[in-house]
N, C-alpha and C positions, 0 to 999 in steps of 0.2 A: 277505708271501705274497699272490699275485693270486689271489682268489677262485673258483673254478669254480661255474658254477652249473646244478645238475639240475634247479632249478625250473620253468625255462619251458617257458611251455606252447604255443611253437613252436618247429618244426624246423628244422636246419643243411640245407633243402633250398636247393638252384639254381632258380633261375623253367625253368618249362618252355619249351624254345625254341619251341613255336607258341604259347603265349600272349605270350611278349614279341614275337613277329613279328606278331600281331595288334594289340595295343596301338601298335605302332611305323607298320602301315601307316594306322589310325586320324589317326594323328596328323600322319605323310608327308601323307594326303590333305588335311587341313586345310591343313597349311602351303602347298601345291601350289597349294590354289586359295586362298590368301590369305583364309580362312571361319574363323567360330567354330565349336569343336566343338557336332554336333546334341547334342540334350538329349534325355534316354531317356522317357518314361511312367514316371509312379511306380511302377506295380508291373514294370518290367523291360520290356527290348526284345523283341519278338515273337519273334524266331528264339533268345533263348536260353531263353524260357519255352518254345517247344516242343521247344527241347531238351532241356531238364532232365525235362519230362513223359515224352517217347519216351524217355529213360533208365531212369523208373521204369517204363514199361512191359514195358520190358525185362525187369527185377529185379521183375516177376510182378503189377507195380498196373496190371491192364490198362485198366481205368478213366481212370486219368491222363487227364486235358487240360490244354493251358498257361493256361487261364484260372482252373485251382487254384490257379497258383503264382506266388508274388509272389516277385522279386529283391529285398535288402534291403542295405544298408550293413552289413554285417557277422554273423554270424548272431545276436549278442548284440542286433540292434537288432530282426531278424526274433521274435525272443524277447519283447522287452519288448512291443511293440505287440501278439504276438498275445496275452502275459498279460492284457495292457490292455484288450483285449477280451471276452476271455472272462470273467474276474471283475468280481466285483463286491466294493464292501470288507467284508471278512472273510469271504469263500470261505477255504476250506482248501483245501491243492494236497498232496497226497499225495507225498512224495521218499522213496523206496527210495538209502539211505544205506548206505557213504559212498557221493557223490557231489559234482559239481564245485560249488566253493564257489560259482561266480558265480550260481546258482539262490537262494540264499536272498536276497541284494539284490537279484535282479530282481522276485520272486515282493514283497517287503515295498512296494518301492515302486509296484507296478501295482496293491497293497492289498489284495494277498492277505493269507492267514496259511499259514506253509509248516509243515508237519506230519513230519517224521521216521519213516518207516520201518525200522528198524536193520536190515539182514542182519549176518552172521554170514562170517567170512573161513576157518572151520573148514567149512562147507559149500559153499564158494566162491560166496559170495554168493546163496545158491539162493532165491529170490521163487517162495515157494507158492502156487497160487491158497488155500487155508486162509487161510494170514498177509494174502493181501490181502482177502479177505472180511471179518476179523474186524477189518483198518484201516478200511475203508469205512463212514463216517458219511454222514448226511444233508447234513450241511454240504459233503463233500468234492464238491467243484465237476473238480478236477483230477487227474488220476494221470499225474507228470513220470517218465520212463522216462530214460536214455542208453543206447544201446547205437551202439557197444561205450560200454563204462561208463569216466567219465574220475572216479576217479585209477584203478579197481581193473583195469580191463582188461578186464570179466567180457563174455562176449559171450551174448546171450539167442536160444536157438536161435526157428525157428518155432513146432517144435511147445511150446516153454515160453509164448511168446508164445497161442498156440492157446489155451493154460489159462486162463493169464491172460483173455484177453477173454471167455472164456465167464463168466469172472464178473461182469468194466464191463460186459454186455450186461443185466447185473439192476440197473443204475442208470443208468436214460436220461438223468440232468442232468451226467452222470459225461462231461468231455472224456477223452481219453488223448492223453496229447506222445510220440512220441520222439525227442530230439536225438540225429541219425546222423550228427554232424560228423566223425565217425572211422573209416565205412563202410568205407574201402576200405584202410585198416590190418588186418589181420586177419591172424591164422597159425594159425586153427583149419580144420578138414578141408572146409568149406563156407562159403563166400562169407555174410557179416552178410546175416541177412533183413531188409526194409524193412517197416516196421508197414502203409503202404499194400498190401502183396499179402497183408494180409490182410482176410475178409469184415467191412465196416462198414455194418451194415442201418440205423443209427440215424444214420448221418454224423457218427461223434464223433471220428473219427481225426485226428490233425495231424502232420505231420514236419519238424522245421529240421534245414536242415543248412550250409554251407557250402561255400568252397575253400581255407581256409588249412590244413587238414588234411591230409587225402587227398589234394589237389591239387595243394601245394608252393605256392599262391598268400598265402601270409600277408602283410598289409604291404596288398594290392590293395583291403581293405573290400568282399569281394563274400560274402553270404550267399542263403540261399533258404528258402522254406518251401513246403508242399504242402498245401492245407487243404481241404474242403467250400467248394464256391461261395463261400456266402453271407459266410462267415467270412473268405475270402482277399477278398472283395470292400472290407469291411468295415478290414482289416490296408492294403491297400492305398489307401484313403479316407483313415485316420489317418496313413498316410507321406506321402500329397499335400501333408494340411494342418500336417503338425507339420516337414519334413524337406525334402532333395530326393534325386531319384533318384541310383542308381551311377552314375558315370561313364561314357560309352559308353568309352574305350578301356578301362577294368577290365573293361566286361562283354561286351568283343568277348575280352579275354582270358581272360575265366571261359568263355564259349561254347567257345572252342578247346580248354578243358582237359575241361570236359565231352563233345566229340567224341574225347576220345585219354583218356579218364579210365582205363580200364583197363591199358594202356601206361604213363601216368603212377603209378599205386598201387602197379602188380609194381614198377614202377623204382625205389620209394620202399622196399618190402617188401623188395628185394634190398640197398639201401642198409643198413636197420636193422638184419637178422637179425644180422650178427656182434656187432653192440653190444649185441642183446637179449639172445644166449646168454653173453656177456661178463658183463653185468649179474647173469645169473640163476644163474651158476655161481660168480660172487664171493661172491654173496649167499647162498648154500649154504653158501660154505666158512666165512663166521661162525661166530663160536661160540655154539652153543644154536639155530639156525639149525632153524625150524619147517619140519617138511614141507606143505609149499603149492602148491596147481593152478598149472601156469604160467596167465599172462594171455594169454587170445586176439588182444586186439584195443588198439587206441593203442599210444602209444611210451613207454609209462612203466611202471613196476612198484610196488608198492604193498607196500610191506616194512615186516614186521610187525618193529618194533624194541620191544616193549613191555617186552621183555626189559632194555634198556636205560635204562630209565626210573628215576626216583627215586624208592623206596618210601615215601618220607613223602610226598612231594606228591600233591594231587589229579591226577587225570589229564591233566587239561588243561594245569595249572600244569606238570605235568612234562613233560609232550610237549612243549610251548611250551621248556621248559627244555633240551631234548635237542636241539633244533635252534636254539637258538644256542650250545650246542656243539660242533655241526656246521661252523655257521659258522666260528665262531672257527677251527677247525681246517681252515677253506679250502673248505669243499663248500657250498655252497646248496640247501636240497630246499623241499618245500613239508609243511609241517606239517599232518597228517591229522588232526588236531581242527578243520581249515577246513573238511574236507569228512565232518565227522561220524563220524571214528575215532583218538579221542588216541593215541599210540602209535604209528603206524604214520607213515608218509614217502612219500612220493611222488616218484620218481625219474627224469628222462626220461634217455633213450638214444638223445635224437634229436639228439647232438652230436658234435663231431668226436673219431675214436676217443681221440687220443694225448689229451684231455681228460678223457675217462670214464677210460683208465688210469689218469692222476694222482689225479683223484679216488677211484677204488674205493680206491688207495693208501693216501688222507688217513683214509677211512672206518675201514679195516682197523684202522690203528694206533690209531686213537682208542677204536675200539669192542672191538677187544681187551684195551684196557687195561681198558675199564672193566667187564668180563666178568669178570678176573683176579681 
């Protein structure tokens, strides 16, 4: 049996035709004059930092200039350098859980200590300014946000956001992250708010995002981040000496996708919807099948199979145990004890249909039986 796998955590998209027409004329030009390609500035080429800035200006951080934002090789690398900067060893970084597994090794090796916030999948994830006052220690140096949140989907409106800050405004040594690598996935009634349009009196705000997401650009290594001056000056110093810049033809082809980004996400949004409600109507028809919020935002669903699980084993041991049952039975997910919820899977729907068919298939028979 050829495996299918829901796991990955990118999408069955096409390159956008103006980014591969940018990337290609890049490279026409060099060929043309017989030249090596130019070489970018660490922190990114002029015209696409002030693109990405007039973007956020757009989406209400009128503040934005391109000398906030640093281009990065991927946004996991935009991630580790600005951890790298901001802590020191043994700061605590606050993670409202689940959340995407790759934060706990990035957070351990920039010498953090990453601290666990649990939400709750019966409130849909609901982050109380309460719950976060009463996480907030002295030591917490960081409070790491995704929104949309990757595996659960959860999208955090403004005004939740609003709440939230009025609290990190009683702890000036308090950063606030959010990874908005999934901004422009969304299928809730209002467009994902950007943490930048909101007011930062203290300069503690920061935003990474990318383009392999919302963009269709996966494969290209082009990330971003938005910081305080001093901070992006700082993230951009450490990429000088530790790395080298994007590629110009990646980041003439991230500029163009940033120019058509809203054309490119509907396009992307019109691609997933049948597989989303394919996804979320299979996974109803389970048996024992929890009433649950749909997820607003990413491509993936976060299915509470706890039901499924082995009553003698520890949670973890059994979650671990259910997904290679999974396996065996042909489907790959990603196991929700990676990102701080045993029990639960993590699903994408960012693949080709006649594949999520066979899949939902493989699921059905396996997890009916074992319901039986």
């Amino acid at each position: 049996m050829t495996p299918i796998t829901l796991a990955s955590g990118y999408g069955n998209f096409a390159v956008p035709e103006v980014a591969l027409a940018a990337a290609a004329q890049a490279l026409a030009t060099a060929r043309q004059r017989n030249a090596p390609l130019p070489v970018s500035p660490a922190a990114g080429l002029p015209e696409l930092r002030e693109a990405l800035a007039q973007r956020y200006r757009q989406r209400g951080a009128a503040s934005t200039s391109a000398d906030q934002v640093v281009v990065t090789n991927g946004a996991k690398t935009g991630l580790f350098a600005l951890l790298s900067e901001m802590l020191a060893p043994g700061d605590e970084v606050l993670l409202p859980t689940p959340n995407w597994f790759g934060f706990f090794e990035l957070v351990r090796r920039a010498g953090g200590v990453l601290r666990p916030l649990p939400l709750a999948a019966a409130d849909n994830y609901a982050l109380t300014p309460e719950a976060l006052r009463a996480a907030l220690t002295p030591a917490t140096r960081l409070l790491l946000i995704s929104n949309p949140n990757n595996p659960t989907g959860r999208v955090y409106s403004r005004a939740e956001w609003a709440d939230l800050l009025a609290v990190t405004a009683d702890f000036p040594q308090l950063w606030v992250l959010s990874d908005e690598i999934y901004e422009g996935i969304s299928f809730g009634p209002a467009p994902v708010p950007t943490l930048l349009a909101l007011p930062d009196s203290g300069q503690q705000h920061v935003v990474v995002s990318g383009f392999s997401k919302s963009l269709a650009l996966a494969g290209w290594g082009v990330g971003c981040l938005v910081a305080p001056l001093a901070l992006a000056q700082a993230v951009a110093a450490r990429l000088f000496a530790t790395g080298v810049a994007v590629s110009v033809p990646a980041q003439l082809a991230a500029l163009a996708a940033t120019r058509h980004a809203d054309a490119i996400s509907a396009g992307l949004r019109a691609q997933l919807a049948p597989n989303r409600a394919r996804l979320l109507a299979a996974l109803a028809a389970l048996p024992g099948a929890p009433a649950t919020t749909e997820p607003e935002g990413t491509y993936y669903v976060f299915a509470d199979f706890t039901r499924f699980l082995a009553p003698e084993l520890p949670a973890a041991e059994a979650s671990a145990q259910l997904v290679q049952r999974l396996a065996a039975a042909g489907v790959e997910v990603v196991d929700g004890s990676t990102c701080g919820a045993p029990g639960f899977v993590r699903l994408s729907y960012a693949v080709e249909e006649a594949a999520l068919r066979e899949a939902l298939a493989r699921l059905r028979k396996l997890l009916v039986v074992a319901s039986a």
